[in-house]
N, C-alpha and C positions, 0 to 999 in steps of 0.2 A: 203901485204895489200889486195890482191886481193882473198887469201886466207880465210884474214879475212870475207872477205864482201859476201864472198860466203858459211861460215858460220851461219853471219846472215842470211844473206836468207833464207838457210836452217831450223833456229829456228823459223823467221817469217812464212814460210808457215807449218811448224809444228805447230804451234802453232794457225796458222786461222783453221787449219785442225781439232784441237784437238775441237776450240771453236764451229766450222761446226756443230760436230760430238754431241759436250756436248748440243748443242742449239735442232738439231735433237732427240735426246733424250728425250730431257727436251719437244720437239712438242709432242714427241712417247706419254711421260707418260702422259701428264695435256689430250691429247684425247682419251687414253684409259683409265684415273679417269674418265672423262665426259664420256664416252661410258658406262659403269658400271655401272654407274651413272645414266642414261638412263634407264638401265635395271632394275636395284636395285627398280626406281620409278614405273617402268612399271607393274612387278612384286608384288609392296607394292598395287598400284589401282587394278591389276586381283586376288591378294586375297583381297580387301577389297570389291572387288565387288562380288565375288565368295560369301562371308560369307556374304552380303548385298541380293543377289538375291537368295541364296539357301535357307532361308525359305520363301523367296515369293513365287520360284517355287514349293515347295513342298505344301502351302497352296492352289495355284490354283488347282494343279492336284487332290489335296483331295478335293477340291469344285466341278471338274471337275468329278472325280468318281464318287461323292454324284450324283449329277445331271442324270450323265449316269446312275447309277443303276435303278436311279427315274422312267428315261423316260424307261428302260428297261422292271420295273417291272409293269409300268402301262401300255404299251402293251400287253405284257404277259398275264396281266389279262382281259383286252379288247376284245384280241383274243378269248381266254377261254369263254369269255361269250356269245362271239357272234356265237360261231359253233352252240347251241342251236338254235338261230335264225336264221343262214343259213341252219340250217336243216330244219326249219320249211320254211323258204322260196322254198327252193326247192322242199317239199310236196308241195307246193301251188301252185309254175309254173307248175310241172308235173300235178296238177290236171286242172287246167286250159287246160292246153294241149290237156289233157286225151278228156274235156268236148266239146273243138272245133271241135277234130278228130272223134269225135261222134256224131258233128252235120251235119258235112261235108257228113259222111259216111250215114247219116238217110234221109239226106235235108231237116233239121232243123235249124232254124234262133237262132244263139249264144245272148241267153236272160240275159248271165251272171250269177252272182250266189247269192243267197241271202244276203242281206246285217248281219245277225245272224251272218252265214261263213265265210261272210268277216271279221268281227270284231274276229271272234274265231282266226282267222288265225294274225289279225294284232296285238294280245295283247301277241302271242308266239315270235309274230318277236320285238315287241319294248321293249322284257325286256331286250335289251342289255344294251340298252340307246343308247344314239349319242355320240361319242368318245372325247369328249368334253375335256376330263383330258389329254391324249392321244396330241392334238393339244396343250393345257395349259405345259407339258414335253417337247415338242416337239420346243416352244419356249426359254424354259431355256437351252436346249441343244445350239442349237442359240447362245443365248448371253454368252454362256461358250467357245464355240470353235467355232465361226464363220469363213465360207471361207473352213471349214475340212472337209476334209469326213464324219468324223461320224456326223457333221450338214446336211450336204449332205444326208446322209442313214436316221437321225431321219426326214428329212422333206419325204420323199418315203414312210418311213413306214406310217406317217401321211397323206398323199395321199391314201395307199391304204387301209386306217382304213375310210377315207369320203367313198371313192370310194365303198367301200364293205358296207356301212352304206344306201347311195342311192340304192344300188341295191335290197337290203334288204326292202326297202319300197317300192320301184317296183313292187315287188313280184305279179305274178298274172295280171300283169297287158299287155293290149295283142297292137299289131300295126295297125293300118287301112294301108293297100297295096294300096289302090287308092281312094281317096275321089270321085270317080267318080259310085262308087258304096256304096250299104247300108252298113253302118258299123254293121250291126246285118247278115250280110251273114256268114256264117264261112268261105267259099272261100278269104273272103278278108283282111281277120284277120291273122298277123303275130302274133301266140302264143310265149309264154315265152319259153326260154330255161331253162329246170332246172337247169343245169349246170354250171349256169354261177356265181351262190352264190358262190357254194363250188370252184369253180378254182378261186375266188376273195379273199375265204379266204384263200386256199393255197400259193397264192402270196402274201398277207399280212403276214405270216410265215414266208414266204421267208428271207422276207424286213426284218422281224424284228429280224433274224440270221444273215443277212446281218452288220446287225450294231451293232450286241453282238460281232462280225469281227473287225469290224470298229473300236469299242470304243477300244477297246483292244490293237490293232495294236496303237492308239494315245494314251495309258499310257502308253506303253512298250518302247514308241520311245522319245530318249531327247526332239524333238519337237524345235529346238531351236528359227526354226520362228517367236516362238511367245511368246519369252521373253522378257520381256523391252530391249529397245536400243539392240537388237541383229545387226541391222544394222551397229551402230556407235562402236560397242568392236573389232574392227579389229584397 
């Protein structure tokens, strides 16, 4: 009898062991269906989102080049027109110059110079125009890639396109050193520097290689900051 019952036993806990084992299993497999399962879904939204966002990102960045070549080429040409006009400006401050240090050197009261001259000189400096288009690309870059670099670089270049623009009308035009004396003395008259066109336009050069840099580096690069929900795809 006691044999017997120590057979049972033995069937019964083989038998919870086996049911342990088959329940374990049966936990193994229904979470690793759901784990796959998981994946399988996960998998089905980053390609449905991959083939959802990848001709959107491929239309921004072609709107995005459009835009950049724009602002590019309308510097470009900007530049181009205005070396004429910083040339002539620079003739202009050196002459002024010239006219002070000859009056200083004579002791002669700086009378200025005929208004004919003047306008000769103001109609070579204003056929650049005012960079007007320049600031108008300068905005579309802006609203294409705001917060970037290359918005960053096209507003600089845009700064030194005014900045070189002001100077340019400048031109010629001289400082009183102390309102405490005659402003017709030459002593008291800070003349123009010629120089300062032509170093305004080489640093608007600068600027505007700086951002042929720029734009480049932001078409070459995935860029993904600024995809939709780049934040929430994790």
């Amino acid at each position: 009898m006691a044999g017997m019952d120590g057979e049972v036993t033995a069937a019964l806990i083989g038998g919870a062991s086996g049911l342990g084992g088959a329940l374990l299993g049966g936990a193994a497999a229904v979470w690793g269906a759901k784990h796959q399962g998981r994946l399988a879904v996960q998998a089905a939204l980053e390609t449905a989102r991959s083939a959802y966002l990848g001709p959107l990102d491929t239309a921004r960045r072609s709107a995005q080049r459009d835009v950049f070549a724009t602002f590019l080429t309308v510097s470009q040409e900007w530049a181009r027109a205005a070396e004429a006009a910083t040339d002539a400006a620079r003739q202009w401050d050196a002459h002024v110059a010239d006219a002070i240090q000859r009056c200083r050197a004579e002791g002669h009261d700086y009378m200025g110079v005929n208004a004919e001259l003047r306008q000769h000189w103001d109609r070579r400096i204003e056929r650049c125009g005012a960079p007007q288009r320049v600031t108008e690309a300068a905005q579309h870059v802006l609203l294409e890639a705001a917060t970037t670099d290359v918005a960053r670089a096209a507003q600089n270049v845009e700064q030194h396109a005014i900045r070189l623009m002001s100077l340019l009308r400048d031109a010629g035009a001289t400082q009183i050193a102390s309102d405490s004396q005659s402003p017709d003395d030459p002593s008291n008259l800070v003349p123009p520097y010629p120089g300062r066109s032509p170093n305004q336009l080489r640093a608007l050069k600068e600027a505007i290689e700086a951002f042929t840099w720029a734009a480049a580096a932001h078409l070459n690069s995935r860029d993904t900051d600024n995809r939709p929900d780049a934040s929430n795809s994790a």
